[in-house]
C-alpha positions in Angstrom: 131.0 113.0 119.2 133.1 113.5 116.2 132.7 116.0 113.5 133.7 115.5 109.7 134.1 117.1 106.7 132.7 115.6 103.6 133.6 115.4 100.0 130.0 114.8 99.1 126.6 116.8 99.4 126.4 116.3 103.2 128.5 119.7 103.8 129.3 118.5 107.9 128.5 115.2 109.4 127.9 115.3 113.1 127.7 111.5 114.0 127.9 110.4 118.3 125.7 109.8 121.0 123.7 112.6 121.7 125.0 114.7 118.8 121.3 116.6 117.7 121.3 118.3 121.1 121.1 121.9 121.2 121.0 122.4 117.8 118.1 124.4 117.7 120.5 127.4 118.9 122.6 127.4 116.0 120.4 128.1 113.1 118.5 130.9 113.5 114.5 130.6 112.9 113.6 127.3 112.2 110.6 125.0 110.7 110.5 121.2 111.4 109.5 118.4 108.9 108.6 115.6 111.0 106.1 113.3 112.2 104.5 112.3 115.5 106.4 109.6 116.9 110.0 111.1 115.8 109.0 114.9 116.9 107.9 113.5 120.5 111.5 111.8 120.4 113.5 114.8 119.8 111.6 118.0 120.3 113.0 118.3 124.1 117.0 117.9 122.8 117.0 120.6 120.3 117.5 123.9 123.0 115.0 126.2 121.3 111.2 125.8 120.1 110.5 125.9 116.2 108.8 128.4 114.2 106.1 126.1 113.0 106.3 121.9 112.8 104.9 120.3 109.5 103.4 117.3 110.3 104.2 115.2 107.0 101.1 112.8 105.7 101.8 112.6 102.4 105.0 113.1 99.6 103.0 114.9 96.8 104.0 117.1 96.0 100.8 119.6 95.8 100.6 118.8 99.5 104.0 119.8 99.9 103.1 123.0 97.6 100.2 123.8 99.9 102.2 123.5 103.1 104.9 126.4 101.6 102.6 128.2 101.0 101.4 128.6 104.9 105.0 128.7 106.5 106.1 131.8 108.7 109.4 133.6 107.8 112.5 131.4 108.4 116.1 130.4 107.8 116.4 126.9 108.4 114.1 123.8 107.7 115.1 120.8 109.6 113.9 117.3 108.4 113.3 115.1 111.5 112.3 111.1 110.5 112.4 109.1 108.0 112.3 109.7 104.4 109.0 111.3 103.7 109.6 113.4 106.5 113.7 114.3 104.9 112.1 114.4 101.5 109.7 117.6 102.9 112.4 119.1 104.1 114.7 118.4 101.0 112.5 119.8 98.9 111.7 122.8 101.0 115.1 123.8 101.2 115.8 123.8 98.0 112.4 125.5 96.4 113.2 128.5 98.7 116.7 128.7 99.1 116.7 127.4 102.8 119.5 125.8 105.2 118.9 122.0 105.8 119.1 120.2 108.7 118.9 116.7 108.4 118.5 114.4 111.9 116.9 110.7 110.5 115.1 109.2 113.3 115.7 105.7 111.2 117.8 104.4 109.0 115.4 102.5 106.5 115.9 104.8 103.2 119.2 106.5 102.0 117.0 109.7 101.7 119.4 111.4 104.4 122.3 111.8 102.1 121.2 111.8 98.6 120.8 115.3 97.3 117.1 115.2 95.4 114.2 115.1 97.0 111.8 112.0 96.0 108.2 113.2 95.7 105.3 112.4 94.3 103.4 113.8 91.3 100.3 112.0 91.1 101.2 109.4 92.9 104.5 109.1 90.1 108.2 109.1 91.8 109.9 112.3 90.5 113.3 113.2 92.2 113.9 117.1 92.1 116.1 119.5 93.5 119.7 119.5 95.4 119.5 119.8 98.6 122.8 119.6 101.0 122.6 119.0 104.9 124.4 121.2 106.9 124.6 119.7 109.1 123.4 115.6 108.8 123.4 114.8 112.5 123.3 111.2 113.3 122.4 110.4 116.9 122.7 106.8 117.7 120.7 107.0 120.9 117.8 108.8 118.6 118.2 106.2 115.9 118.3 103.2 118.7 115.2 104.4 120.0 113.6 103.4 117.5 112.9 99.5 116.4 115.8 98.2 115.0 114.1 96.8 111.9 113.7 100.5 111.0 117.3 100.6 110.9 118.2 96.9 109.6 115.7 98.2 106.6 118.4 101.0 105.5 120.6 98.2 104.2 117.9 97.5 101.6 118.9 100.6 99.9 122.5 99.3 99.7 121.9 95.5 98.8 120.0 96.5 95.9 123.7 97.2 94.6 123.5 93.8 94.0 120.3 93.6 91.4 120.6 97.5 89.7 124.2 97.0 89.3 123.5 93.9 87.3 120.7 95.8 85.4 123.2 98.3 84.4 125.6 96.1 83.0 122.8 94.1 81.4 121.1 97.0 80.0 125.0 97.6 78.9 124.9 94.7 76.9 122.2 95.1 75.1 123.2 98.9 74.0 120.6 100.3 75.8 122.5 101.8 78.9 121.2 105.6 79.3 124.8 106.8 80.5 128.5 105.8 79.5 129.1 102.4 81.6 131.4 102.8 84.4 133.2 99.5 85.2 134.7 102.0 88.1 131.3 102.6 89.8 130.0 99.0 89.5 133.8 97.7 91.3 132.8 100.8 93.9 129.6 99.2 94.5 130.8 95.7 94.7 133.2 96.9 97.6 130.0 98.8 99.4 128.7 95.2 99.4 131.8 93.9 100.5 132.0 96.3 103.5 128.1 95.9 104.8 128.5 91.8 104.3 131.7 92.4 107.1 129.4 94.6 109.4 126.2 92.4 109.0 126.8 91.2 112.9 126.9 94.5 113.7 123.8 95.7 111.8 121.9 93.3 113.1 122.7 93.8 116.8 122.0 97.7 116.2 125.4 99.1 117.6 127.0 102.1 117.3 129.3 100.3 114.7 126.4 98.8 112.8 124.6 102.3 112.4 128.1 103.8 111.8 128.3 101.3 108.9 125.5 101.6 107.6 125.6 105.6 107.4 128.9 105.1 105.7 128.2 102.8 103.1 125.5 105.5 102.0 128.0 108.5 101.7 130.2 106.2 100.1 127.3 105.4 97.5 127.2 109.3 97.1 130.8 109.5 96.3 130.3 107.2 93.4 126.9 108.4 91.9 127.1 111.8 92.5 129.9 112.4 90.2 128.4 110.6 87.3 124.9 112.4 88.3 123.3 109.4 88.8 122.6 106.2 91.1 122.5 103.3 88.2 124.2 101.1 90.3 121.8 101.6 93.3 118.1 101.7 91.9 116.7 99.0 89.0 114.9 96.8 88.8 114.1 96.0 92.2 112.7 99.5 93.1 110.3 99.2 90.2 108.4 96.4 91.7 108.0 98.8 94.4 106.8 102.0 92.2 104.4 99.1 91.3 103.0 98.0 94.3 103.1 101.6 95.8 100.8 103.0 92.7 98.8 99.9 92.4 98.2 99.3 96.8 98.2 103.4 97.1 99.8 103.7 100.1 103.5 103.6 101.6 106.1 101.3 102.5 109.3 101.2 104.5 111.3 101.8 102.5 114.3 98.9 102.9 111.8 96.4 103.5 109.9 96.8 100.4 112.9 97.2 98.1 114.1 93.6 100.4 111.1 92.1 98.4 112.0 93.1 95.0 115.8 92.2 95.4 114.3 88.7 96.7 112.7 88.6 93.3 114.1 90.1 90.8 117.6 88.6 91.5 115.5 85.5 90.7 114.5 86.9 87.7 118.1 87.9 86.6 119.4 84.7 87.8 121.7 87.0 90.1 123.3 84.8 92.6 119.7 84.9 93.8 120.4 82.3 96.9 123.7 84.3 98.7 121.7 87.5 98.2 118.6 86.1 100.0 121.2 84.7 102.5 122.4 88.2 103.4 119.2 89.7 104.0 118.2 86.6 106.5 121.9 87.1 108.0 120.9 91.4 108.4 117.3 90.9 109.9 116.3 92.7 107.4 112.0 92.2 107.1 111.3 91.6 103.7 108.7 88.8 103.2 105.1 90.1 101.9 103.2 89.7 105.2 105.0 92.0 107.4 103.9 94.4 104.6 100.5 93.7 104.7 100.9 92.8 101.0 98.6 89.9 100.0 99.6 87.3 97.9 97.0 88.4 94.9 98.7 91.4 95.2 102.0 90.7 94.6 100.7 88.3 91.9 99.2 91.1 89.7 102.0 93.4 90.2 104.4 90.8 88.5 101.8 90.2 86.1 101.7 93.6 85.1 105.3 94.5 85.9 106.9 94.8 82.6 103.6 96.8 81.5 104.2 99.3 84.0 107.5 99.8 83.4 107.0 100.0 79.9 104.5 103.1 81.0 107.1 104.9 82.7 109.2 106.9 80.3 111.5 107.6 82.6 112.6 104.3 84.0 116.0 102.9 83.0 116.4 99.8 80.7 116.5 96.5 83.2 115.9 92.9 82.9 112.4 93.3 83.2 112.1 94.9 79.3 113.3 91.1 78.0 111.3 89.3 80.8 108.2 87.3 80.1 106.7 87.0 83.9 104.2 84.2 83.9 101.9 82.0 86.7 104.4 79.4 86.5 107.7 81.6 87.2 105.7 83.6 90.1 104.4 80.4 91.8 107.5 78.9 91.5 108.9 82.2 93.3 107.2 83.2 96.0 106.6 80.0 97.3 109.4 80.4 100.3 107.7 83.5 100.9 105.8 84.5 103.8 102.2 86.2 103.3 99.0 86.1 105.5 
């Protein structure tokens, strides 16, 4: 096990086999944010019983009000999953001043080392807070325990370099960028690429390098975004077919694979080197195409329809490719013919 100290909001990185044990001896009283399958996982590792576990069903965040508002006196909340699960605890910790613990189960969102938790407000995405684990323990016999395309899907959250970095520049272009550009942070991102197309064998085999990589290339994201206060280069376009589908379906996604689908299409719709992108994804494993989602074609076929409407909706969402798109039948049929539904 090896121990580091981090120039980005993860104040101590624990990362090794076995690295979460015991760790429920070194923070005082403690509330878990988990769900089933993870808690059953890990509950017999940590050396000492929590003060109460919150079993997370949902991100909103009035359920997340309503679950404060039963919790016993405490000094720690550790998050124990995947990113609704982190998000709870992220958000926990920082409405009531609380240490964080952060152990992901899987690796399929990049909630574990941003800083702001990603709720829900009405079904809405809202990011609020800063929340900083101390420690983020990374366990690869936890993580391998799970199915690996839980951890292939956390490279979704760093491929999508690929179509928000071009929506930044594009937006850019057209004078409509809501921060000063940063050549600096779209080279960074480029070289995040770089590094996870060198470790895709590894990614996909699930090894301690590939999870290594992958855990990496998110802290390097941090170090990028975090000093310009924001992750342009990380979330566009791609992520707001998925705000799309999630309000219009009602229900969750993994997170990786679903923002898989909107890289798949949007660097289609940017003309984005669409092909080597696609390429990488196969090369990863990474589980992208609409039926593994249970998304039917319909679906997806009204969400592009009504993409640019929703996102015109959204106040909040940054200036992308889609605000000079016209998405018609014959552009969608011609696009998601290759992919995969029911």
């Amino acid at each position: 096990m090896q121990y580091f100290s981090l120039s980005t909001n993860v104040n101590e990185l624990r990362i090794g086999n076995d690295s979460s044990k015991n760790i429920g001896k070194e923070i005082g009283k403690f509330v878990v944010s988990t769900m089933e399958i993870p808690w059953n996982i890990i509950k017999d590792k940590l050396g000492q019983s929590p003060e109460k576990v919150i079993d997370v069903t949902s991100v909103e965040l009035s359920w997340i009000e309503g679950q404060i508002n039963d919790l016993p006196e405490f000094d720690t909340i550790v998050g124990i999953g995947g990113g609704m699960a982190i998000d709870v605890a992220k958000y926990i910790s920082w409405k009531l001043g609380k240490r964080l613990v952060s152990i992901p189960t899987i690796l399929s969102v990049d909630a574990f080392t941003t800083p702001a938790a990603g709720i829900r407000n009405n079904h809405d995405v809202q990011y609020l807070g800063t929340a900083s684990p101390d420690p983020l323990i990374i366990d690869y016999n936890i993580l391998r325990s799970a199915p690996k395309e839980l951890n292939i899907a956390g490279i979704g959250d760093l491929f999508s370099i690929h179509t928000a970095s071009f929506d930044w520049t594009y937006a850019h272009s057209k004078g409509k960028s809501e921060y000063p550009f940063s050549e600096d942070a779209i080279t960074g991102g480029k070289k995040i690429l770089e590094f996870i197309y060198n470790n895709i064998g590894n990614i996909k085999e699930n090894n301690n390098n590939g999870l290594r990589a992958i855990v990496e290339a998110y802290i390097s994201l941090n170090t990028i975004c975090l000093p310009i206060d924001h992750f342009r280069i990380e979330e566009g376009s791609e992520h707001y077919l998925f705000y799309e589908l999630e309000e219009r379906l009602k229900r969750p996604f993994i997170h990786g694979n679903i923002i898989g689908l909107g890289i798949y299409l949007l660097s289609r719709l940017q003309n984005n080197d669409p092909y080597f992108i696609t390429e990488m994804m196969d090369e990863s494993g990474l589980v992208y195409h609409p039926f593994s989602m249970n998304i039917k074609r319909e679906d997806l076929i009204d969400s592009l329809l009504n993409l640019k409407n929703f996102v015109k909706s959204k106040d909040k969402l940054w200036y992308t490719v889609i605000d000079d798109s016209y998405i018609e039948m014959e552009w969608i049929n011609q696009n998601i013919s290759e992919l995969k539904f029911n």
